[in-house]
N, C-alpha and C positions, 0 to 999 in steps of 0.2 A: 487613313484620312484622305480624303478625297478635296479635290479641287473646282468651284465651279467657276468655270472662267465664259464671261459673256460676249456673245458673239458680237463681233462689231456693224451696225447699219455701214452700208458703203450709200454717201451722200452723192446725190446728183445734181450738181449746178443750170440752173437752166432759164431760159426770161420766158416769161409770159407779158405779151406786148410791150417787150421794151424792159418789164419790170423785173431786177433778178430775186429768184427765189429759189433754196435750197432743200431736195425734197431726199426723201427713202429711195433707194435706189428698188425698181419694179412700180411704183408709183404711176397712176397712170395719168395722162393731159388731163382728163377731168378732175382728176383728187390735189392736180398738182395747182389747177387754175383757181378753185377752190381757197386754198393757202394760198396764194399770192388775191385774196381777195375778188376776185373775177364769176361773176355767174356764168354758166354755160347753160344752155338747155338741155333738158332730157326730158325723156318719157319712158322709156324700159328701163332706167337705171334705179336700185334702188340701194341705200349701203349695207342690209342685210344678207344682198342677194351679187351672186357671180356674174356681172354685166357679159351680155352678150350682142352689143352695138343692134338690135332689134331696129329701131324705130328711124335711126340715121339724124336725127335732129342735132345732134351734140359734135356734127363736123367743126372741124379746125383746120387750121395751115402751120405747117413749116414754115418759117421764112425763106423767099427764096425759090420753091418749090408751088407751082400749081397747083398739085394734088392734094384735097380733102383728105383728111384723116377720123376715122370717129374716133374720138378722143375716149369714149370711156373703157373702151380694148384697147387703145394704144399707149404704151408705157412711153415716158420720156427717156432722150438721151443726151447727152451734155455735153449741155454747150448750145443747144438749140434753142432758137427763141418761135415761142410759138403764138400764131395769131389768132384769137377766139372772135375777132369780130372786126368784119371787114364789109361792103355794100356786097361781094359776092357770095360771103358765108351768109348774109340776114338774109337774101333772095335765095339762095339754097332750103336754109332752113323753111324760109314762109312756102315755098312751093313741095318740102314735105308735109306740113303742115296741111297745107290744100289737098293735097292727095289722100291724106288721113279722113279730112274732114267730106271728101266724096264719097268715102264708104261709111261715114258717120252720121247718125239719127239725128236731124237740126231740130232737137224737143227738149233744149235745156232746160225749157220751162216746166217739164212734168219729168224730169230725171232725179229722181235723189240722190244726187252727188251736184245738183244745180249749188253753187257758190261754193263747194270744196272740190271741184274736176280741176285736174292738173291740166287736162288737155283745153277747156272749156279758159283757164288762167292764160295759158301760152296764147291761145285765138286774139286773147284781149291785148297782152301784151306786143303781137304783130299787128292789133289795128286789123282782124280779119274781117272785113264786111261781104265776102260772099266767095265763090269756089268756082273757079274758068273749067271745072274738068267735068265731064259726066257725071251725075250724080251714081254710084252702084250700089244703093243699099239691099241687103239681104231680108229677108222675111223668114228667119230663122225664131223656130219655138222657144219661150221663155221656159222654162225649168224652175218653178216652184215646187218640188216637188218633198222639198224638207222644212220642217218648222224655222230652219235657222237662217239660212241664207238664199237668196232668188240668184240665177245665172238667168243671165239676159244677155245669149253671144251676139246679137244686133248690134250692141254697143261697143263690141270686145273691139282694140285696135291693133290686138297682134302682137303687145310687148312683151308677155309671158312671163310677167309676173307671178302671175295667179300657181300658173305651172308649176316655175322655180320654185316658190316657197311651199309649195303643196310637197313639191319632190325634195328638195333638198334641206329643209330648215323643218317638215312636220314628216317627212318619211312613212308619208300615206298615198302617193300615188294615186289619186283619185282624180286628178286632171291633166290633160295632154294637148296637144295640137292631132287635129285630125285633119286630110286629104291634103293636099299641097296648091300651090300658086294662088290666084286667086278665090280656090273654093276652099283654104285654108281656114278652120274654126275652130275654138276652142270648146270644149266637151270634158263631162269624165272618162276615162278609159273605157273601152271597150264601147262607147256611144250609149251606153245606157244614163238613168234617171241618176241626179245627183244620190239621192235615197238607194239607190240601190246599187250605188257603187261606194270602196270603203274609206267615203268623205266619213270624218269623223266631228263634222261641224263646227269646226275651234274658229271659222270667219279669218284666219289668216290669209287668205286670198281675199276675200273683201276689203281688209284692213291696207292689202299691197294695193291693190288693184286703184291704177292715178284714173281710172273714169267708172261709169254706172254699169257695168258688166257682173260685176257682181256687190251685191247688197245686203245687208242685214233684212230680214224680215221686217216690217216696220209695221206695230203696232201700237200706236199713237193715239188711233182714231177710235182703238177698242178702247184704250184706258179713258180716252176722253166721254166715251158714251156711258161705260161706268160712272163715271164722276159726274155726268147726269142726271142719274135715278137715285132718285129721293130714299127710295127704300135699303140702298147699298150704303154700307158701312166701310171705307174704302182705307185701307189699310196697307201701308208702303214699307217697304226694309232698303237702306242700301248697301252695300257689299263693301269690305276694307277699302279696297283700289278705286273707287268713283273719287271718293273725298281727296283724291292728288290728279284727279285727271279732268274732271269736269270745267273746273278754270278754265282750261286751254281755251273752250269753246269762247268763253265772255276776256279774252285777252287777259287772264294771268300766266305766269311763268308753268311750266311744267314743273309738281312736287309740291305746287301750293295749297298748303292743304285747306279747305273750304266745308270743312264739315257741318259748323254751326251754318251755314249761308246755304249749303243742301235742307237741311232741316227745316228753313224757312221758308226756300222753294215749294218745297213739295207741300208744305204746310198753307201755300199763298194758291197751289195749282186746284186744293180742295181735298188733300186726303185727310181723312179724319185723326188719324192717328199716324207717328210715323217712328218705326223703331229701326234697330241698327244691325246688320248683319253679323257685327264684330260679337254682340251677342252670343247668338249664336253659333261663332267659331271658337267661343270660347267651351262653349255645350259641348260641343264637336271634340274639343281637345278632352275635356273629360270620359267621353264616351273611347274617342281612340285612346288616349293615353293609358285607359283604363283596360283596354284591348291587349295593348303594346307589353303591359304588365302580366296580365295574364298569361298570354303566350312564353315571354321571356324569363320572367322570375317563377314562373308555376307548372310553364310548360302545356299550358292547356290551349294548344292551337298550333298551327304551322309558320314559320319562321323561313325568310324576313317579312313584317309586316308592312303591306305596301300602302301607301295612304289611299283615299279616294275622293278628293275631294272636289275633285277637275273633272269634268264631265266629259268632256275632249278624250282625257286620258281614260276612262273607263269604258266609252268605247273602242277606243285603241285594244284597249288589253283583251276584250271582249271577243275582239276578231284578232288579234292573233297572237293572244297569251294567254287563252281561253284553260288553259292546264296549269295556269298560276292560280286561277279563280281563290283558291284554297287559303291564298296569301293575302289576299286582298281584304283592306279592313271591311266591316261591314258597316260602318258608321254613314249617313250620309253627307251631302254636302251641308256648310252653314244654310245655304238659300234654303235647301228644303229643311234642315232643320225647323230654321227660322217659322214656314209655311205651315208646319204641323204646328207648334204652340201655338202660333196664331190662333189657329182655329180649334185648339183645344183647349190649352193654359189660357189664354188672353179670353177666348169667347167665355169660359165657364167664371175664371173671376168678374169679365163683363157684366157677365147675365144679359149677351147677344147671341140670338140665334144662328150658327155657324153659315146656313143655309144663305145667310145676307151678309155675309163677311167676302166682300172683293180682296183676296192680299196678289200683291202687286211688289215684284224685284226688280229691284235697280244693280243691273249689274255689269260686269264690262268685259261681258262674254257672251258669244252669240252663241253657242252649246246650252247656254240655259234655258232657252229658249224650248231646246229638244231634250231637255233634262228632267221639266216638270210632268211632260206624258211619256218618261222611260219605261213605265213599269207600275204595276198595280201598287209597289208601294209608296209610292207619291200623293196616293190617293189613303192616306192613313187616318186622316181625319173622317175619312167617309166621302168626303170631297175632293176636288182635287185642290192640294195644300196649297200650292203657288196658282194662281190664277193667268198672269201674265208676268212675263220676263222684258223689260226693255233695255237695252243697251244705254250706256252714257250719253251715244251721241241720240239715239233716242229722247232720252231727256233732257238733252240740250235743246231738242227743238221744240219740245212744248215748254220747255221754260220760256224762250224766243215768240211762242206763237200768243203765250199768255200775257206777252207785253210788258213782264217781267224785270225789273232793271236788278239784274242778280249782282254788281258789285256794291248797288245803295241798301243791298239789306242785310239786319243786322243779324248776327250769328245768335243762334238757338237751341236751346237742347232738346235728346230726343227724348221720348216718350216714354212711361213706366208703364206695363215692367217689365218692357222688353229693349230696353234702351242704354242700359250701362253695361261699359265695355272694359275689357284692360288693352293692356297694349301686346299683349298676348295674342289680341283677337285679332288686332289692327294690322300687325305685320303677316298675316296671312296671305296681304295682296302682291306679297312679294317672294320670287323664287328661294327657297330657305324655310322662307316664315313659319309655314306649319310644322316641318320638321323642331326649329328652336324652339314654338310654340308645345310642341308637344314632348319635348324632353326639359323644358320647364317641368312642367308637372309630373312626368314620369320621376323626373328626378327627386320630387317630394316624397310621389307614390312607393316610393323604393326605399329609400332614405329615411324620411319622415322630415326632411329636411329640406328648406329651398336653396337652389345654388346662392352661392355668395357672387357672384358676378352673372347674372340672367342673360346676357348677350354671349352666343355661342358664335363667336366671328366666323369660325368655318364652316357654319353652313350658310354662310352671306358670301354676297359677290356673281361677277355675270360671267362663269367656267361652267362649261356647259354641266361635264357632272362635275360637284365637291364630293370625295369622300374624307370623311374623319371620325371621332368617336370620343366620347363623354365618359370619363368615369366615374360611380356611382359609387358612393362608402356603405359597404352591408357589414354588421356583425363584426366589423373592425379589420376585414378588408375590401378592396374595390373589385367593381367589378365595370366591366368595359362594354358599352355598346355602340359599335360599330353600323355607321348609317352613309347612306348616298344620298345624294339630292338634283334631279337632274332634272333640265326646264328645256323647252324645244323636241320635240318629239323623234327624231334623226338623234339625241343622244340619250337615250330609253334602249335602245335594243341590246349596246354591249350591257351598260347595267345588268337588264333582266338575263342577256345571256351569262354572265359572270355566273350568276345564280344558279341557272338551271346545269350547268355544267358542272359545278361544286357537288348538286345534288347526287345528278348521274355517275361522278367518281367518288361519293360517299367521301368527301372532304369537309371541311370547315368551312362554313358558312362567311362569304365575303362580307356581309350586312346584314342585322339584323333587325333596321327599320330604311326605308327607303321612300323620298317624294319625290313623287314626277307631278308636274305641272305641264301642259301639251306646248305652252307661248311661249316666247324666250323671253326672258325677266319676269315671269309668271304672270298676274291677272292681269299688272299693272300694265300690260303690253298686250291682252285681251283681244279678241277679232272685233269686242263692241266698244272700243277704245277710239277715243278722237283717233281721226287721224292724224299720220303723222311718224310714227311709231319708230325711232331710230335707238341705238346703245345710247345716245348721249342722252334721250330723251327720256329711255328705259329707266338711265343713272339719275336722274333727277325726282321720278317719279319715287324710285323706291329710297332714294334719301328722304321724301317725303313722309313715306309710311314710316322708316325709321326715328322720324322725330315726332310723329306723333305716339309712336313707341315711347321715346324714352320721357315726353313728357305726361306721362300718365301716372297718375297717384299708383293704381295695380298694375301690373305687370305679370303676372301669372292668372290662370285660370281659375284655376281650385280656388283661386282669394276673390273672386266674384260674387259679391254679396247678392244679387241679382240670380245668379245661378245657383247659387244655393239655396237662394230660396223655392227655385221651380224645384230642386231635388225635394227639398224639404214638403212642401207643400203638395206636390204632382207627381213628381217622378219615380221618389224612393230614393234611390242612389244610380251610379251608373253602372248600367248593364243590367239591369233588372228589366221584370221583365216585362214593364209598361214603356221604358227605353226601349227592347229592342223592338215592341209594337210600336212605338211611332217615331224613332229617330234611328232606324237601322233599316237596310237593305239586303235585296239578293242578287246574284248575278247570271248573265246569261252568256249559250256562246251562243255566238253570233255570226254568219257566214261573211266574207269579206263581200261579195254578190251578192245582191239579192232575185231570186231567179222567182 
């Protein structure tokens, strides 16, 4: 019998102006000033990410002591009273401030980060009316060179951001700082085109990034020219994770969930129709669960099955687990699910010509963007399935542009018959989700029976990987399957390594179903997610999704009357083989370079 005895925090007493407050010992001036109520400024710091004092704005005093400290590398020590705001710290800070803003583009009025720049907020909160120093702006090339996000290093200000979270939090190495002192620039490795280096598009650098250096792709102006031809039938899906995150924009709490008042939106912007993502993850979970089964209870396939429902993570594995390919479900994501019925199920019950069918995803991922021209099978209706992809904050701002008052309107349902969902479907936008979602109904599949408690707690929660495992009652005994679930792309490699090394010493397989999500806390933390993006905010979002979970009449897939009936009417069943013509994929390998 073993003992777990908990290690004790050693407290460190300390004032902030005067004020005392008791913090975790290693704690640093910034996190400590924080708790005792206090702003500090910053610009490099973000709480995802390993602060590395970049940017100098976040100085402080000892008392006592002359000497500046940048508080977000400096840990306190006790007993010290420390001062964050003095007439010599505000004049420090506003003259880095001006330094910043001399090698910065004065064009807030054509930057899309105009009204969300962190740097653009701080100018206003100094009162900055103009800059005493040389102006030195660079005339560096913009790099649009991927569907999903623009890098514009003109505007980059040096806090490396974009870097840290590229390298350490998505362990894709596709951007760095190049040359030194002033001709210092941010790039992807090796100076080549974002496209051809192994960015894997997941917009977590956009999402970090406090000013316009890097962007979501912003196609606003296509969806709008759509919606004004006459002859286009314009047809919208949004994805689980918008309906907990779209709020934020129009001042609700992060996790509120606003899904009838999305349904209105888009219905007030001019789409003609407008259906629901969750749908289609529910499609999704049939077609993998169905997968999951076959492999596991019949053997007819390679073991563990890895989901794919994250576009991020598929080209991850693409370039460098291109020798798993074999594991990887073939089911595609909900959105292009979603995009094939459209334009087959939905057009032929219509009796509309697919030809003049606009569909159009709302989703809170900038990968999807580069999702819908992956590969010829996206194009399975003949067309291409998804037309355009906008991010949330995308649709925030044509909700804003259309003059929209989105808290006066009133909640509406979506569309038949592609618009009823379970809660099955809905927890998808959250790291876990598809996993629980999809041993919901494996566990019928196998069984013939649904769990008596449908919440699988351990694949919930924000631990980079959960492993645990569900037992299944066959023939009058159980049998056990063993699954990971890992969110943030830096904890994907031991996972997949576990794997590959069981296989090469012909051992027992650690997992026999596995999801990676590329974001930490999954969609709901997306690259096309308001900004903002922190754990606490993570946590609210997907209590969100969770309640829209438990308040839903279904909750498993397979009990989707909606989806039964495309099997019934269209599909056949799942995995058949007009399934895997329009709701399955193939995969490629992919070089990390592209030369």
């Amino acid at each position: 019998m073993s003992t777990n005895v908990m290690k004790e925090t050693k407290t460190v007493n300390i004032k902030v102006n005067g004020k005392s407050v008791a913090v975790p010992e290693g704690t640093s001036i910034l996190k400590a000033a924080r708790l005792a109520d206090t702003k500090i400024p910053s610009l490099c710091t973000h709480p995802d990410l390993k602060s590395w004092g970049a940017c100098g704005i976040c100085v402080v005093r000892v008392e006592g002591s002359p000497k500046m400290v940048r508080s977000c590398t400096t840990n306190v020590v006790e007993g010290q009273n420390y001062i964050t705001h003095d007439p010599d710290i505000v004049e420090t800070r506003r003259t880095v401030l001006e330094l910043i803003m001399s090698n910065h583009p004065n064009d807030c009025l054509n930057c899309p980060r105009n009204g969300s720049c962190e740097l653009q907020a701080l100018c206003a909160e100094f009162g900055m009316r103009g800059v005493p120093f040389e102006m030195g702006i660079r005339d560096l090339p913009i790099d649009d060179s991927t569907p999903s996000v623009i890098l514009n290093p003109t505007k980059c200000i040096g806090c490396g951001r974009c870097a840290l979270v590229c390298q350490q939090m998505q362990d894709v190495w596709a951007l760095e700082f190049l040359n030194r002192g002033d001709q210092t620039r941010i790039a992807p490795a090796g100076d080549v085109k974002l496209a051809e280096s192994p960015c894997i598009k997941c917009g977590q650098c956009s999402a970090h990034c406090p000013v316009g250096a890097i962007t979501e792709v912003d196609e606003t102006r296509k969806v709008w020219n759509f919606l004004r031809d006459p002859e286009k039938h314009m047809v919208v899906q949004i994805a689980p994770a918008v309906r907990v995150a779209l709020g934020e924009e129009f001042g609700y709490e992060p996790g509120t969930v606003v899904t009838g008042k999305v349904y209105a939106a888009l219905r007030r912007l001019g789409f003609d129709r407008v259906f629901d993502t969750n749908l289609s993850a529910d499609l999704t979970i049939m077609e993998e669960a169905s997968e999951f089964v076959e492999r596991f209870a019949h053997g007819h396939g390679e073991l563990p099955l890895v989901t794919s429902c994250c576009p991020s993570w598929v080209d991850y594995m693409e370039k460098y687990y291109s020798d798993m390919i074999p594991n990887f479900s073939t089911a595609k994501s909900p959105m292009m699910m979603m995009g094939s019925m459209i334009k087959t199920y939905y057009a032929q019950k219509s009796n509309i010509d697919k030809k003049n069918i606009v569909s159009v995803a709302i989703m809170p991922c900038t990968a999807k963007k580069y999702e819908i021209q992956r590969s010829e099978d996206m194009k399975s209706s003949g067309y291409l399935d998804v037309d355009v992809s906008l991010t949330t904050r995308e649709l925030a701002r044509m909700i804003k542009q259309a003059g929209i008052c989105f808290k006066d309107l009133p909640d509406e349902e979506a569309d038949s018959p592609l618009g009823t969902y379970t809660g099955a479907g809905t927890i998808f936008g959250a790291t876990g989700g598809v996993m629980e979602a999809a041993l919901r109904t494996a566990y019928n599949m196998v069984s013939g029976q649904n769990l008596g408690k449908v919440e699988i707690e351990s694949a919930r929660g924000m631990d980079g990987v959960k492993v645990a495992s569900v037992k299944i009652p066959v023939g009058g005994k159980e049998i056990e399957v063993k699954f990971a679930v890992a969110h943030g792309m830096a904890n994907v490699r031991d996972v997949m390594n576990q794997v590959k090394q069981a296989k090469a010493e012909g051992k027992e397989l650690p997992f026999h179903f596995i999801e990676v999500m590329a974001c930490r806390g999954g969609c709901v933390a997306g690259g096309g997610q308001p900004y903002g993006s922190t754990d606490e905010v993570r946590q609210k979002r997907i209590a969100g999704i969770y309640k829209d979970d438990n308040r839903s009449a279904i909750r498993c897939s397979h009990e989707n009357p909606a989806v039964q009936n495309i099997y019934k009417e269209f599909l056949g069943k799942p995995l058949s083989e007009k399934s895997h013509e329009l709701l399955h994929t193939h995969y490629f390998v992919r070089p990390l370079y592209v030369k």
